[in-house]
N, C-alpha and C positions, 0 to 999 in steps of 0.2 A: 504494500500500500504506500503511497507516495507519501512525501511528511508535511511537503505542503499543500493545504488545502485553498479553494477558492472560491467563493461565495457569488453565487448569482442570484440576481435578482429577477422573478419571473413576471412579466407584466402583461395584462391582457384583461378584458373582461370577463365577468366572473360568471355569472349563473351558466351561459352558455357553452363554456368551454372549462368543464371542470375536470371533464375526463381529461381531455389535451394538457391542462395543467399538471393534471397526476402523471401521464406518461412523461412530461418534461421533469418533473420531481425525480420519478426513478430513474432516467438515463442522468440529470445530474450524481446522484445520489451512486448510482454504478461506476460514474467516473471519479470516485472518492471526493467529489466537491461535495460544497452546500448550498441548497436552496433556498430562498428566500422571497416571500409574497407575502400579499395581505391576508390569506387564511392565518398567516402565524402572528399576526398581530390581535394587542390585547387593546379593550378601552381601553381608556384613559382622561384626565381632562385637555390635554394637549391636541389640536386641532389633528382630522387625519391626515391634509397635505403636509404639514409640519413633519408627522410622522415619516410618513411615505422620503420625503427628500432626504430624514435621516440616514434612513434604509438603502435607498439608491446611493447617497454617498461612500457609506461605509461598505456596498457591494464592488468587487473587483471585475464583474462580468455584467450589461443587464441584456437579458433577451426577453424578446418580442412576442407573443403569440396573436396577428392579427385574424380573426374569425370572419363573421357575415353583421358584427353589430358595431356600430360606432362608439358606442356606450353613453353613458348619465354626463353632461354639458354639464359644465361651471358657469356656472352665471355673470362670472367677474371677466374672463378672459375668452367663454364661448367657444372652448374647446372643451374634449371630451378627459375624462381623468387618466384615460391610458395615454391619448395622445401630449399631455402633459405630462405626464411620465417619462414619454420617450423624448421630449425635446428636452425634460432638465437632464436626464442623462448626456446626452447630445453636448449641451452646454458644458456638462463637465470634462467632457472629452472620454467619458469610458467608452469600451470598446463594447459593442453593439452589436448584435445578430438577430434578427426576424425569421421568424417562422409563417407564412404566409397559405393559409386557404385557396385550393386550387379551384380552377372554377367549375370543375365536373363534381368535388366536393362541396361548394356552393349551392349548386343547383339540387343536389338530390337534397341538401338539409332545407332547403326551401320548402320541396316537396312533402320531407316528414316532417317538419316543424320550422314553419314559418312565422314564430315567433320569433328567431333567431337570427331574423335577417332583420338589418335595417333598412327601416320604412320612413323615418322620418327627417332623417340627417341624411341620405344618400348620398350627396355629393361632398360631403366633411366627409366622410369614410373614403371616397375616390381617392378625393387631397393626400388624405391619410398613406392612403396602400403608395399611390405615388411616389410622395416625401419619403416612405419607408425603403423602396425600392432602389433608393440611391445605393444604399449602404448592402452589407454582407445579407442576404435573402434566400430562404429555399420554402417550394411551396410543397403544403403535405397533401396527401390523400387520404390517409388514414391513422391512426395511433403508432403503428410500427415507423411512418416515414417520420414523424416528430420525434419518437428516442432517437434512431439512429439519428437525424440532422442536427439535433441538440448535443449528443457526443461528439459528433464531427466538427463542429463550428467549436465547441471548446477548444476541441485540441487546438484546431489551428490559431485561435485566440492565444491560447498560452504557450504554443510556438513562437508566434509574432509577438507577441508584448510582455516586458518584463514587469510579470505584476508580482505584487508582495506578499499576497494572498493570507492563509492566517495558518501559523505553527502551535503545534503545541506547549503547554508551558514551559512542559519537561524539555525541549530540543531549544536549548538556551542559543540568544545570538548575543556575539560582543554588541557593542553600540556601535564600532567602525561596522559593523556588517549592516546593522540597521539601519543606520545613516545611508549606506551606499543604496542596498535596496530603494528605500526613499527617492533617491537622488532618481535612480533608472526609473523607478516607477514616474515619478513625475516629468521626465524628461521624456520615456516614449507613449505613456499616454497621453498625457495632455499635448506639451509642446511641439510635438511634432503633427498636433493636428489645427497648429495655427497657421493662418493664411500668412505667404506673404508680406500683405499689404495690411497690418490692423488696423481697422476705423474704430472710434471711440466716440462717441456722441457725434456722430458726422463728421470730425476730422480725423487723416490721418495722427498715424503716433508719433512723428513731429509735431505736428500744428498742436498736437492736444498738451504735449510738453511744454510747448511755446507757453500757453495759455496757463496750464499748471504752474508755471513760471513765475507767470505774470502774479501771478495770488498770492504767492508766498517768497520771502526772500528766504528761505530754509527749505528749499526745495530739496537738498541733498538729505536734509533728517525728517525730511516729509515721506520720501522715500523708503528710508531709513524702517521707519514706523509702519509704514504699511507691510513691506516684507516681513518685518517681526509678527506682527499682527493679521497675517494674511491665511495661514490654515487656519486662525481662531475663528475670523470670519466667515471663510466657507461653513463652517458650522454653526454660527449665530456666538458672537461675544453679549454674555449678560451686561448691563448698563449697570451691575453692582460690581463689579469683576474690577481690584485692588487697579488693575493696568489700565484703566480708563477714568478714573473719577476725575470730576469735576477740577478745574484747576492746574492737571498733572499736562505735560505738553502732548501725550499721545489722544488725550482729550480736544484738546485743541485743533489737533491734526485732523481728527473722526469729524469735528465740525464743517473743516475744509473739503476732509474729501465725501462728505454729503452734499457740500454744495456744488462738486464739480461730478455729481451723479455718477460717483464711485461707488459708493456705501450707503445703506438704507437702516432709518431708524424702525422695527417691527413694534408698535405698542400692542400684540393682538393678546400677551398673558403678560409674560413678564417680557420689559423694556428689554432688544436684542440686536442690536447689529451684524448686519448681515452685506457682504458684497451685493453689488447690481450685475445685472449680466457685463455690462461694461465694465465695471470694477473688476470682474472675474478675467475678461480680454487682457485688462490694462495689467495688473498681477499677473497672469502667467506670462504675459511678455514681458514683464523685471523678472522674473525667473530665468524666462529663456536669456533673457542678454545677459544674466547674470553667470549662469552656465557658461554662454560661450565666452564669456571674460576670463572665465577662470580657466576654462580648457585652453586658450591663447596662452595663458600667463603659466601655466605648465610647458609647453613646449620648449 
């Protein structure tokens, strides 16, 4: 058995494709990873999208199960919760695999239950399969083509990408090993899935420096602060949290890069700071330049 493991996240809608779930469970589960979907979640008073982005964060793989439904719309952004799902993944840069409903499988579930199809969103689901289509895809026909495609697409996932996945306690790493892990992981999932060209609020990543610039004359420990500060907020920094209070200058910075629609105040339980999707752009690309500083500065 392999010592390390890796956690995917299974997303799709639920009532209709529970079985397709369960077969993605055991071919995980046979390729010694771990699964992870909203069956395994408990109440709680913490909102469920709150939850759900935890989960997607802390997963090292997330795959897809698109069926015949769109699913339940969010009111606020008038997408559906899977299709939300898969663009914060997206946004994070995890690595991504679709399992996709073929269209002879389509039609016969039409036929035995046509509850199952959507009726009322059809052209949000089109978008959907579309959007979805960019990335790594295979379509099932049956229970048996979903384990196998799900084994398959891991492997090659954890061939290409050096993820960090999770060890047991017992199989101890130094910290230079941890750190390095870290290092690869964030370098070939995320940063190497940035464009080019970053745009940040409509400028490029010069023009937006320009103007970052222009706001503070401590640009370099503006900088500084966000890097330090920057897995906290992938996660959500509490507004009680000793490194932010009031008065202290990485408080002051948090004020800055709200205004320059980096970083967002959450009031929705407890006060939380959190990156913007722009924030998240503008942080991995100080990551990425930072990397390649240092990789120059070795040679």
């Amino acid at each position: 058995m392999k010592e390390v493991k890796h956690q995917v996240f299974i997303s799709s809608t639920f009532i209709d494709l529970q079985d397709e779930r369960q077969a993605a469970v055991t071919a995980i589960l046979n390729s010694h990873n771990i699964p992870a979907g909203m069956e395994l979640f408990t109440a709680n008073n913490i909102s469920q999208w709150e939850i759900i982005q935890r989960w997607i964060k802390e997963c090292d793989i997330y795959m897809l199960i698109l069926g015949g439904r769109y699913g339940s719309i969010d009111a606020k952004t008038q997408l559906s919760y899977t299709h939300m799902e898969y663009k914060f993944a997206k946004s994070l840069g995890k690595p991504i695999f679709a399992i996709i409903i073929s269209e002879s499988r389509l039609k016969k579930i039409d036929f035995e239950n046509p509850t199952f199809i959507e009726k009322d969103n059809p052209q949000k689901l089109t978008h959907f399969r579309l959007e979805v289509k960019e990335g790594l895809v295979r379509e099932y026909d049956d229970l048996k083509d979903i384990e196998i495609h799900t084994a398959r697409a891991i492997a090659e996932i954890e061939n290409d990408y050096k993820l960090i996945g999770w060890i047991k306690g017992d199989n101890k790493l130094s910290n230079q090993v941890s750190e390095e892990l870290a290092r690869l992981s964030l370098e070939n999932n995320r940063l190497k899935l940035q464009l080019n060209t970053v745009i940040i609020n409509g400028l490029n990543i010069e023009e937006f420096i320009t103007v970052f610039k222009s706001r503070t004359e401590k640009y370099d420990e503006a900088i500084k602060v966000l890097l330090n500060l920057g897995k906290n907020l992938n996660l959500g920094v509490s507004s009680n949290s000793h490194t932010i209070s009031p008065g202290t200058e990485n408080y002051t910075f948090l004020k800055l890069f709200i205004e320059l629609g980096l970083v967002r105040l959450d009031n929705s339980s407890v006060k939380r700071y959190y990156f913007t999707e722009e924030g998240q752009k503008f942080y991995l690309q100080l990551l990425k330049d930072q990397y390649t500083s240092t990789n120059k500065e070795s040679l």
